[in-house]
C-alpha positions in Angstrom: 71.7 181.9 -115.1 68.3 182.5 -115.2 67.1 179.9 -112.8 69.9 180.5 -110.4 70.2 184.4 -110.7 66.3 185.0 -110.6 66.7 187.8 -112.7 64.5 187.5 -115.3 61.0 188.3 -113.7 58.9 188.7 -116.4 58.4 187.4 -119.7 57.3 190.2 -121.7 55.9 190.5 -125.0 57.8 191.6 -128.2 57.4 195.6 -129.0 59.2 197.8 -131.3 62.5 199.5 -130.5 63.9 200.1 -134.0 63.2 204.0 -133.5 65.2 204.5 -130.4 68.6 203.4 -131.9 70.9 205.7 -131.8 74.4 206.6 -132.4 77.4 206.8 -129.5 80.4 205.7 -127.6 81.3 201.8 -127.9 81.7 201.4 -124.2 78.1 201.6 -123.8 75.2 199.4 -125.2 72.5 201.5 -124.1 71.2 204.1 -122.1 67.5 203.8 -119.6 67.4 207.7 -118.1 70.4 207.5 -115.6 71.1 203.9 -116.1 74.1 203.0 -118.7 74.5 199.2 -119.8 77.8 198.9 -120.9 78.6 196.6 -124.1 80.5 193.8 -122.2 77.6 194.1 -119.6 75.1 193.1 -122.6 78.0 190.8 -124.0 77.7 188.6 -120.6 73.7 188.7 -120.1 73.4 187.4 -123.7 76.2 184.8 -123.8 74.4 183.2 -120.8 70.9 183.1 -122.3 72.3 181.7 -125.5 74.2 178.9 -123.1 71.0 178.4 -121.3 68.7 177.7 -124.5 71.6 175.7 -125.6 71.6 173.5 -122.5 68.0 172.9 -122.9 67.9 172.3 -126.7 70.6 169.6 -126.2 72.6 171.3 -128.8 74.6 174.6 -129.2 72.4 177.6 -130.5 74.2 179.9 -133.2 74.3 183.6 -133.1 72.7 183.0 -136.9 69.8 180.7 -135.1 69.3 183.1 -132.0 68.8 186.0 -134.6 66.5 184.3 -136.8 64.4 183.3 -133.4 64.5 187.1 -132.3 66.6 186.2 -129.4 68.8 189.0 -129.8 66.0 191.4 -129.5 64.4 189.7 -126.8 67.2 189.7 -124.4 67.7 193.6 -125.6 64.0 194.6 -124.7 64.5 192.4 -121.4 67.4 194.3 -120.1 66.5 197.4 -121.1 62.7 196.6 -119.2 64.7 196.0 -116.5 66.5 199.0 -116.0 63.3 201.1 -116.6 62.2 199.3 -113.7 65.0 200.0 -111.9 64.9 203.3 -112.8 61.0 203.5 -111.5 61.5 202.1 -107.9 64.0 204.7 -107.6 61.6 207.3 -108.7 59.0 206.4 -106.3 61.4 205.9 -103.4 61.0 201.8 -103.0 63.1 200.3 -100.7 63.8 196.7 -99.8 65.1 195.6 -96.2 68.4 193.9 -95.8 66.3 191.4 -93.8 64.0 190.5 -96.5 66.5 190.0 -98.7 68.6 188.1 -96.5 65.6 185.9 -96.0 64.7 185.5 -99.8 68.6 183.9 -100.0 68.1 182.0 -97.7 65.1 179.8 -98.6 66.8 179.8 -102.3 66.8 175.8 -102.6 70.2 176.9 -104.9 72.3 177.5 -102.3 71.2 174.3 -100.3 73.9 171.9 -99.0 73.9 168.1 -98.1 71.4 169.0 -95.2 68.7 170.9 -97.1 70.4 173.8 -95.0 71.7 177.5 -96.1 75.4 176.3 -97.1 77.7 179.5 -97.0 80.4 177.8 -99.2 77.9 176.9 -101.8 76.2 180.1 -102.2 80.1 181.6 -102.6 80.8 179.4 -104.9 77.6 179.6 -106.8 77.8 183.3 -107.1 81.5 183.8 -107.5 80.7 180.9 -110.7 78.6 183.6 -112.3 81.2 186.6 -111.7 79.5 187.9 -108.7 80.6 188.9 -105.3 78.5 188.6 -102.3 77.7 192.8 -101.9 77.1 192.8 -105.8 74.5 190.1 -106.0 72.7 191.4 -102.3 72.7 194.4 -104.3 71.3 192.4 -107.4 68.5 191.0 -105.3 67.2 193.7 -103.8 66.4 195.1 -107.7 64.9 192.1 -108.3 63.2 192.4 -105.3 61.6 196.0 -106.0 60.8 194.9 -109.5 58.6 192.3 -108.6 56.8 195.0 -106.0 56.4 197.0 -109.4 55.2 194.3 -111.3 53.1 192.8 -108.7 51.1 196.5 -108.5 50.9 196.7 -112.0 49.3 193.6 -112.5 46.9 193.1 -109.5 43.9 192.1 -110.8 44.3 191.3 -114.6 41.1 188.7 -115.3 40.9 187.1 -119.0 37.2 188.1 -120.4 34.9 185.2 -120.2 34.4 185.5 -124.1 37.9 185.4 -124.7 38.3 182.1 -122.6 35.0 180.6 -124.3 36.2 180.9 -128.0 39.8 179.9 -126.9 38.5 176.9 -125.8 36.5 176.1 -128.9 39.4 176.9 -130.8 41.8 174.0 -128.9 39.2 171.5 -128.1 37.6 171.2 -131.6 38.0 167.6 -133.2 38.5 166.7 -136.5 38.1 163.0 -138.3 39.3 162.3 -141.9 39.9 159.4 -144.1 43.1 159.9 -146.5 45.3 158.3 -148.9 49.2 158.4 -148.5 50.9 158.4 -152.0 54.8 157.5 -152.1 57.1 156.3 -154.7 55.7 153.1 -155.8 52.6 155.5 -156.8 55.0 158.2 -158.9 55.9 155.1 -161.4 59.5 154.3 -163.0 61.8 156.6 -162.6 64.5 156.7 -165.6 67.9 158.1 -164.3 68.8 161.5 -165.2 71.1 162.2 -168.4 74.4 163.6 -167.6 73.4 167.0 -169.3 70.1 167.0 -167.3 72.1 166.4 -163.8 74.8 169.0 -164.5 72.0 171.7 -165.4 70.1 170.4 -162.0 73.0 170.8 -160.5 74.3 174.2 -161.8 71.0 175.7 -160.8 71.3 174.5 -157.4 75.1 174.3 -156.5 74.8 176.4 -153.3 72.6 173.7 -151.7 75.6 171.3 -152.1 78.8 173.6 -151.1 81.1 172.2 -148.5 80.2 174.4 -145.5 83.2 176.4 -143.3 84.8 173.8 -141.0 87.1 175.0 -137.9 89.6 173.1 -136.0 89.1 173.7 -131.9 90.5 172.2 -128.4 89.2 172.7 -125.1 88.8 171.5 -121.8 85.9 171.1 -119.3 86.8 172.4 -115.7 83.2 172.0 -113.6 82.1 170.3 -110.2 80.8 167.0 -112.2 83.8 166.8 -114.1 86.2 167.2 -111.0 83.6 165.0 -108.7 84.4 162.0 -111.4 87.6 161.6 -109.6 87.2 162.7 -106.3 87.2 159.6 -103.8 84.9 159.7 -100.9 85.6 157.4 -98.1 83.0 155.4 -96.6 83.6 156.9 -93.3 82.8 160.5 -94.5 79.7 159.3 -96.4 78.4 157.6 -93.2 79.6 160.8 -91.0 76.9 162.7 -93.6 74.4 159.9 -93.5 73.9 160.3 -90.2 73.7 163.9 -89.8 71.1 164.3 -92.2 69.4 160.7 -91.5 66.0 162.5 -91.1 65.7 164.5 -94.0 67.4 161.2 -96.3 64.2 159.4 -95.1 60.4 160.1 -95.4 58.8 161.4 -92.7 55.4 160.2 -90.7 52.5 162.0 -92.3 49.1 161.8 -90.4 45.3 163.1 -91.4 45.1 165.7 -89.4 42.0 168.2 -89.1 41.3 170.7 -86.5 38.8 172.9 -84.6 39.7 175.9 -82.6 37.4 177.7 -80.3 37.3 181.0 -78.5 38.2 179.5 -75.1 38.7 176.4 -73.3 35.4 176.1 -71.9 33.4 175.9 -75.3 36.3 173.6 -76.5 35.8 171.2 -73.7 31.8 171.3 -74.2 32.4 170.7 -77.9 34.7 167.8 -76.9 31.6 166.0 -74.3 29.4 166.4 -77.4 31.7 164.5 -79.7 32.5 161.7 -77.4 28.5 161.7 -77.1 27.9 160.8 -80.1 28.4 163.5 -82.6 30.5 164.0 -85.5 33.8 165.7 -86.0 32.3 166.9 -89.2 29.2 167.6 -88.0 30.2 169.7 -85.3 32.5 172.0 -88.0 29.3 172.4 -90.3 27.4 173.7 -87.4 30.3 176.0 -86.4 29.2 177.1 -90.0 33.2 176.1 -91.3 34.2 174.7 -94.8 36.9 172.3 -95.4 39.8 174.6 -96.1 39.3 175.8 -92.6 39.1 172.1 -90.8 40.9 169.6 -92.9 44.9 170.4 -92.2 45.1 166.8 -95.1 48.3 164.4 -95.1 50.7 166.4 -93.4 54.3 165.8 -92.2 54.7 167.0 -88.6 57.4 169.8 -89.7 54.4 171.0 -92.2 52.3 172.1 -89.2 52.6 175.9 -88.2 51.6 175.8 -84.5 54.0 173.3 -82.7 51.2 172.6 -80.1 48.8 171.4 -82.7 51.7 169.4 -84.3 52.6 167.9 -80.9 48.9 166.8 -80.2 48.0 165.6 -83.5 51.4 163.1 -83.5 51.0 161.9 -80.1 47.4 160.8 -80.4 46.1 157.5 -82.0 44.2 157.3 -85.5 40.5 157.7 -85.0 41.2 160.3 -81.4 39.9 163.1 -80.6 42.5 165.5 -78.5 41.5 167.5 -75.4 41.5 170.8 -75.8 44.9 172.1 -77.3 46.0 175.8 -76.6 47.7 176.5 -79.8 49.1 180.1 -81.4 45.6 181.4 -82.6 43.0 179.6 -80.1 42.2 176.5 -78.2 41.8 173.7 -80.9 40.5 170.3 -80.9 42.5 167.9 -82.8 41.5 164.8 -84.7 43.9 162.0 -86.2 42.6 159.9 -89.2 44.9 158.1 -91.4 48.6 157.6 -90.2 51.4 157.0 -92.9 54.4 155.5 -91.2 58.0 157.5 -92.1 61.1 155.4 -93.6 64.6 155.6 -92.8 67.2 154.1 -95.7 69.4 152.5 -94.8 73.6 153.7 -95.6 73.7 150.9 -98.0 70.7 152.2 -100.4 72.0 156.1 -100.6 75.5 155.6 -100.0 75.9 156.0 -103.8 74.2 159.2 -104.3 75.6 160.6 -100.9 79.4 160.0 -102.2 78.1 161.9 -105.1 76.9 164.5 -104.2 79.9 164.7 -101.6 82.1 164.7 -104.4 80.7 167.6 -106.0 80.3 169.4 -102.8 84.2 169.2 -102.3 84.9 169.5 -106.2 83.0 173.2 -105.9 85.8 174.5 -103.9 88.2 173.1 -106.5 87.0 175.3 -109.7 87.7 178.4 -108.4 91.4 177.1 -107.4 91.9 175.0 -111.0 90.6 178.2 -112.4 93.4 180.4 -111.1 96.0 178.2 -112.4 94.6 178.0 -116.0 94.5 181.6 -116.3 98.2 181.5 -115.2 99.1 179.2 -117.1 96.9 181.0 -120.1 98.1 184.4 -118.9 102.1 182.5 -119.6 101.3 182.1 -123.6 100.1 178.1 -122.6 97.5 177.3 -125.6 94.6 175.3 -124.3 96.4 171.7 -124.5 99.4 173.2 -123.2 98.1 174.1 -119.9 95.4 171.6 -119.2 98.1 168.9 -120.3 100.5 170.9 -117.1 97.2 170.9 -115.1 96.2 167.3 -115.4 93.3 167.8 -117.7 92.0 166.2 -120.5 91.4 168.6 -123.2 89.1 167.3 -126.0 90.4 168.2 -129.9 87.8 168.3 -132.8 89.8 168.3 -135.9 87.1 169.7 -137.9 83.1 170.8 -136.8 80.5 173.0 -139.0 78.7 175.5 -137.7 75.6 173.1 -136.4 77.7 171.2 -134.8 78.8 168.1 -137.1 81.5 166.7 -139.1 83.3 166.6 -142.1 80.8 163.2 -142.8 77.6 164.7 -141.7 77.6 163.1 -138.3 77.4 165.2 -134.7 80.3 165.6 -132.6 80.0 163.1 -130.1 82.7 164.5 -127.6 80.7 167.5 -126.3 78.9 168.3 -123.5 75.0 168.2 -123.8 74.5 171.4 -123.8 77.9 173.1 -124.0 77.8 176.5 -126.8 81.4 176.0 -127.6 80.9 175.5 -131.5 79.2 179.0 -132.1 81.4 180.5 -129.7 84.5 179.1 -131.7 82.9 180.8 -135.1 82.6 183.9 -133.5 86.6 183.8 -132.9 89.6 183.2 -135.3 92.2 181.5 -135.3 95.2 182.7 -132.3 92.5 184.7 -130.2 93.0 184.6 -126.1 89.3 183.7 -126.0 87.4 184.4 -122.3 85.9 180.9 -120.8 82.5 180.2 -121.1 80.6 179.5 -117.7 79.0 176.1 -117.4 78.0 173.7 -115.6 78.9 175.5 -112.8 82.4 175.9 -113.6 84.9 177.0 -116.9 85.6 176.0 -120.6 88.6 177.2 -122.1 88.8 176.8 -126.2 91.2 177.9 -128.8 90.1 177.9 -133.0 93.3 175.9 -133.9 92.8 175.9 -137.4 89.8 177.4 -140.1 88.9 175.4 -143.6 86.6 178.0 -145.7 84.0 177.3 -147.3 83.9 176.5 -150.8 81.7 175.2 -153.9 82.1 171.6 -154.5 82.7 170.0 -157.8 79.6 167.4 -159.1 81.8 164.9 -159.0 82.2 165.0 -155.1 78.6 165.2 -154.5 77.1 163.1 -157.6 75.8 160.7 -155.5 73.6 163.4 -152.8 72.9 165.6 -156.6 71.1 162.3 -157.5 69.2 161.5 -154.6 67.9 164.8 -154.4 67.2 164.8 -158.3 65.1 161.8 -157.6 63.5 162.9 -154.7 62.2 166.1 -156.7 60.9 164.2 -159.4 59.0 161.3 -157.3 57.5 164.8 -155.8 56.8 166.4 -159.0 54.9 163.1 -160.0 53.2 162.3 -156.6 51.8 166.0 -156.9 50.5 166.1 -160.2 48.9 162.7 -159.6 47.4 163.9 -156.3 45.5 167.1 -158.1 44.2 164.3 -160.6 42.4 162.5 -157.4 41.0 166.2 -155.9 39.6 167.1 -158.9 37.9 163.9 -159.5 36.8 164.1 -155.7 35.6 167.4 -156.5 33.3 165.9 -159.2 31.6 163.2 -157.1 33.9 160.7 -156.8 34.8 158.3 -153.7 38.5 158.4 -151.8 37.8 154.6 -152.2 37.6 154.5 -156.0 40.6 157.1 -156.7 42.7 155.3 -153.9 42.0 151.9 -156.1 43.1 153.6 -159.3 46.5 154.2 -158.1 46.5 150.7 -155.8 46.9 152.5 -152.5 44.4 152.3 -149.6 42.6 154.4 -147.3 42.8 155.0 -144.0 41.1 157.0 -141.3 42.1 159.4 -138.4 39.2 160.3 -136.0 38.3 162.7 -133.3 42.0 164.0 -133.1 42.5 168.0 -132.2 45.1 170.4 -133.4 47.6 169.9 -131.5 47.7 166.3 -132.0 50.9 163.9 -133.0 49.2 161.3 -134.5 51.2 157.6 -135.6 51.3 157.2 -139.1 49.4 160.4 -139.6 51.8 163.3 -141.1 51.5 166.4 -139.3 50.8 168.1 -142.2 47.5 166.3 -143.1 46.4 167.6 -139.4 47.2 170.8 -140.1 45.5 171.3 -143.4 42.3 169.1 -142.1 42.1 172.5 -139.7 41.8 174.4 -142.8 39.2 172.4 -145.2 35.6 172.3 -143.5 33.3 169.4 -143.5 33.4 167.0 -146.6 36.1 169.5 -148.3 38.9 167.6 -150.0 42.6 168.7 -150.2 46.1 167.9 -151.0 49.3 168.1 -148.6 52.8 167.5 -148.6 53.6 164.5 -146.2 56.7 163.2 -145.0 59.8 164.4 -146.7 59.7 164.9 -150.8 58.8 161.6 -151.1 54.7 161.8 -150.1 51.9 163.2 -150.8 48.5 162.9 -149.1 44.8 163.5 -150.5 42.3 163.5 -147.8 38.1 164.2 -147.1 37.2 165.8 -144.2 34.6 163.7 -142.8 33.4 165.1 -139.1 33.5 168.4 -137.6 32.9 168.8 -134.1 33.4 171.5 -131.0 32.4 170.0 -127.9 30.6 172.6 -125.2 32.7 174.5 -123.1 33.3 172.8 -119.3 34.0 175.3 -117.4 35.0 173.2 -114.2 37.8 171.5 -116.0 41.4 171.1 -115.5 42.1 172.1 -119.3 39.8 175.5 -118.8 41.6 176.1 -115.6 45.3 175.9 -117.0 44.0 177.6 -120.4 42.3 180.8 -117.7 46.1 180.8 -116.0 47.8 180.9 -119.4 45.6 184.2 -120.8 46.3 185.8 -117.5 49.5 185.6 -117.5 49.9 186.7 -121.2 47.5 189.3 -120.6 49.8 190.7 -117.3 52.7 190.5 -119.4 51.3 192.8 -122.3 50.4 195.1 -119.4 53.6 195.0 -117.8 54.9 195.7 -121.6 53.1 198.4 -122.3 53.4 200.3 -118.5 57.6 199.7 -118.8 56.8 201.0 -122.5 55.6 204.1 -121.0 58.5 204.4 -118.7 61.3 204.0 -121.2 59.7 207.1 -123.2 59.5 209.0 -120.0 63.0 208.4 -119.1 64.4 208.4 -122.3 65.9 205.2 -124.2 69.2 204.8 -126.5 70.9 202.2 -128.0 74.1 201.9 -129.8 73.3 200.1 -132.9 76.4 199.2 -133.3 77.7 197.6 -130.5 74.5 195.6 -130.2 75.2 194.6 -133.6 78.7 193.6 -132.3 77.6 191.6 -129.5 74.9 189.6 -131.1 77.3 189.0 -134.2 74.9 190.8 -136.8 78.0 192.6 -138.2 79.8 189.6 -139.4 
């Protein structure tokens, strides 16, 4: 929703709101001076940020795991900075055009058909997918509009301090080099199986680690333009109707070298031009007009790319290596000069006819959601459950006969039947069993669920999990050992003794890792070991944790070094970009900060609590 809606602006930074909650009517979530957000208002904005994240972590996010990430807040603070905003543009009297905003929609590569054009029916059907109509989203675009004038005043002219960038540079680019010694079980020694008093105490002392966790029985279907576009046939005759309308834009154009010269009037332009064909440079000619590259060199450029059509017409009718006469273009009389020439390619209907019946398909299937989604709501609306009316419908609805709350089975395994990226797990734990639930947007389209069935969750006996009580017995007790055995090697370190020598005492061996930084991913190196070399300083020794239970590592830091700061680079560059943009948001923070306590800001704990699924 985010990258279609265009909402979200401005990622600001975390600040405190606990003091502002405050205590009223359910309807409404909060309150920005005149502004009210009403609970389902919230409900919506959240659901789809949780969807988003969820589509981009290739697995569902739960309300538990979007709390413990501070998502709940963040989307709070977001919407609540954004009706302060909206608040402040209609303090100051900022207005938008109907033209601008007509133009920003237009140019929204969204809302794009086939062609590369502005498709009407897709930016409908986009919209109406997220619950909008066409007045309420202009509407919604102008406010974003006037926020980003706001925003754009506020943070004009934010520059990182050269210190700051300096030490943040030393801090990333500083290398490390260690040699270390990985211990694992062959290391810890025998292992003698617990007794069957020592498992059941282990046990008893950690039976919440092995209960059986709430499982929940759930149907659904997927209505959305991919799904529908699976069984959609496109004839070859439409596909080639498409193919050749858009035959241009399916290929790559010509691009040319193209570099330019514009004069005050014909006459010096036509002087310039003897001089060249003289003997003189193109180049030299622009250093003596006292002009730097930006202002001569146009680079490899598609004729569509150029802003003056006369210029574009000169430079693509001339040879490579020509000089043109004098051109009277939008903003003088130019000279025009063609160096390298990159021939455009036209496919042929064979070699996109796939991807053009494709995209076809979903083109056509757009139009189909809204009317599939009429009838399931009929159909719903009737007393139909889920399998009931998708069965009426035509539609495959999937069944999961039982699914934990991160998303796996009974056996420990993920649910292979659902969409990357579909939240319809979490959203199935946040319901019970018989509730009408509302379809989630995705994909584009709908997904209607029902909780058919809920298994609690429940202690298990030793017996059921005797095997997993032992495993993790052992594992504890190769860790215990590896532990112990590793502070024997420090402390002999610590005394004078090689990594070489102690590594021999326990037959393991050593190995190096040089000049690697802290954000490296190392093979064979545990992440760990990286972090805590950060921490020792030169010729220190320490102990870490490595991979899983079952490792241990005991490593000397050997080299320490910060290379200087190069302050043409790339890295230094992106590193500048990133401060400034943290910086402007903590400005942005702090000026919508002062806002909301001008305007006044409440929130009703409660129904955020509801929302967000704190209260359950």
């Amino acid at each position: 929703m985010a990258t279609v809606m265009g909402v979200l602006i401005v990622s600001f930074a975390v600040w405190g709101i606990a003091d502002i909650f405050k205590g009223f009517g359910q309807s409404s979530l909060a309150k920005v001076g005149k502004t009210e957000i009403s609970t389902e208002q919230f409900r919506q904005i959240y659901t789809e940020k949780l969807q988003q994240l969820g589509r981009s972590f290739g697995r569902p996010l739960t309300s538990e795991q979007a709390r413990a990430f501070g998502l709940d807040r963040q989307v709070l603070q977001q919407t609540i900075a954004e009706a302060a905003l909206d608040e402040e543009a209609r303090r100051m009297g900022l207005a938008q055009s109907q033209e601008e905003t007509m133009r920003l929609i237009y140019s929204d590569p969204n809302f794009r058909g086939l062609g590369g054009k502005f498709d009407p029916a897709r930016f409908q059907a986009t919209i109406r997918q997220f619950g909008y109509t066409e007045q309420r989203y202009l509407a919604e675009q102008r406010r974003v509009g006037l926020r980003r004038q706001i925003v754009g005043t506020v943070s004009t002219g934010v520059e990182p301090p050269k210190v700051l960038i300096e030490a943040m540079t030393r801090f990333q680019n500083e290398q490390r080099s260690i040699e270390f010694v990985k211990l694992d079980a062959a290391q810890a020694g025998t292992i003698d199986p617990p007794s069957p008093e020592a498992l059941a105490a282990y046990f008893e002392e950690r039976k919440t680690q092995f209960r059986a966790p709430e499982y929940r029985k759930l149907s659904f279907v997927v209505i959305s333009p991919e799904e529908i576009g699976k069984w959609t046939e496109v004839t070859d005759e439409d596909a080639k109707k498409v193919f050749e309308q858009n035959r241009d834009r399916l290929g790559t154009p010509e691009r040319r070298e193209v570099s330019q010269i514009v004069f005050p009037n014909e006459g010096e332009a036509q002087a310039a031009r003897s001089r060249i064909t003289s003997g003189m440079s193109f180049d030299d000619l622009a250093k003596e007009r006292n002009l730097n590259l930006a202002d001569v060199d146009l680079g490899m450029i598609a004729k569509s790319a150029i802003i003056d059509p006369a210029i574009a017409d000169a430079a693509f009718s001339l040879p490579s290596g020509e000089i043109s006469q004098p051109v009277q273009g939008r903003f003088g009389v130019a000279l025009v000069k063609v160096g390298k020439i990159e021939p455009g390619t036209t496919p042929t209907f064979e070699s996109v006819a796939a991807q053009i019946k494709k995209e076809l398909a979903t083109e056509r299937a757009r139009a189909k959601v809204s009317e599939i989604q009429n009838k399931m709501e009929d159909e719903r609306s009737g007393g139909a459950n889920v399998v009931e009316a998708s069965q009426k419908l035509g539609l495959t609805p999937v069944t999961i006969e039982a699914v934990d709350r991160s998303g796996r089975t009974p056996d420990g395994q993920p649910v292979a039947n659902i969409p990357r990226g579909l939240d319809v797990v979490s959203q199935a734990f946040n319901s019970d069993v018989g509730v009408d639930n509302e379809p989630i947007q995705f994909a584009g389209g709908y997904v209607w669920y029902d909780v058919l069935g809920i298994t609690p969750s429940r202690e298990r006996s030793l017996d059921e999990v005797r095997s997993q009580v032992e495993a993790k017995w052992r594992e504890d007790q190769i860790s215990n050992k590896l532990r112990a055995k590793a502070t024997e090697m420090v402390q002999k370190l610590e005394q004078g003794g090689t990594l070489a020598e102690v590594a021999a005492a326990v037959g393991a061996k050593v190995e190096t890792a040089t000049g690697f930084r802290r954000d490296a991913s190392l093979s064979g190196v545990p992440s760990a070991a990286i972090t805590a070399a950060f921490r020792t300083p030169k010729d220190g020794v320490g102990q870490t944790p490595g991979a899983g239970g079952s490792e241990w590592i005991v490593y000397r830091v050997t080299d320490v070094t910060v290379p200087p700061v190069d302050a043409a680079s790339d890295e230094l560059k992106k590193l500048k970009d990133t401060l400034q943009r943290a910086l402007t948001d903590e400005q942005v923070a702090q000026y919508v900060t002062k806002i909301e306590s001008e305007i006044g800001t409440s929130i009703n704990q409660a129904a955020f609590a509801q929302v967000t699924g704190a209260n359950n």
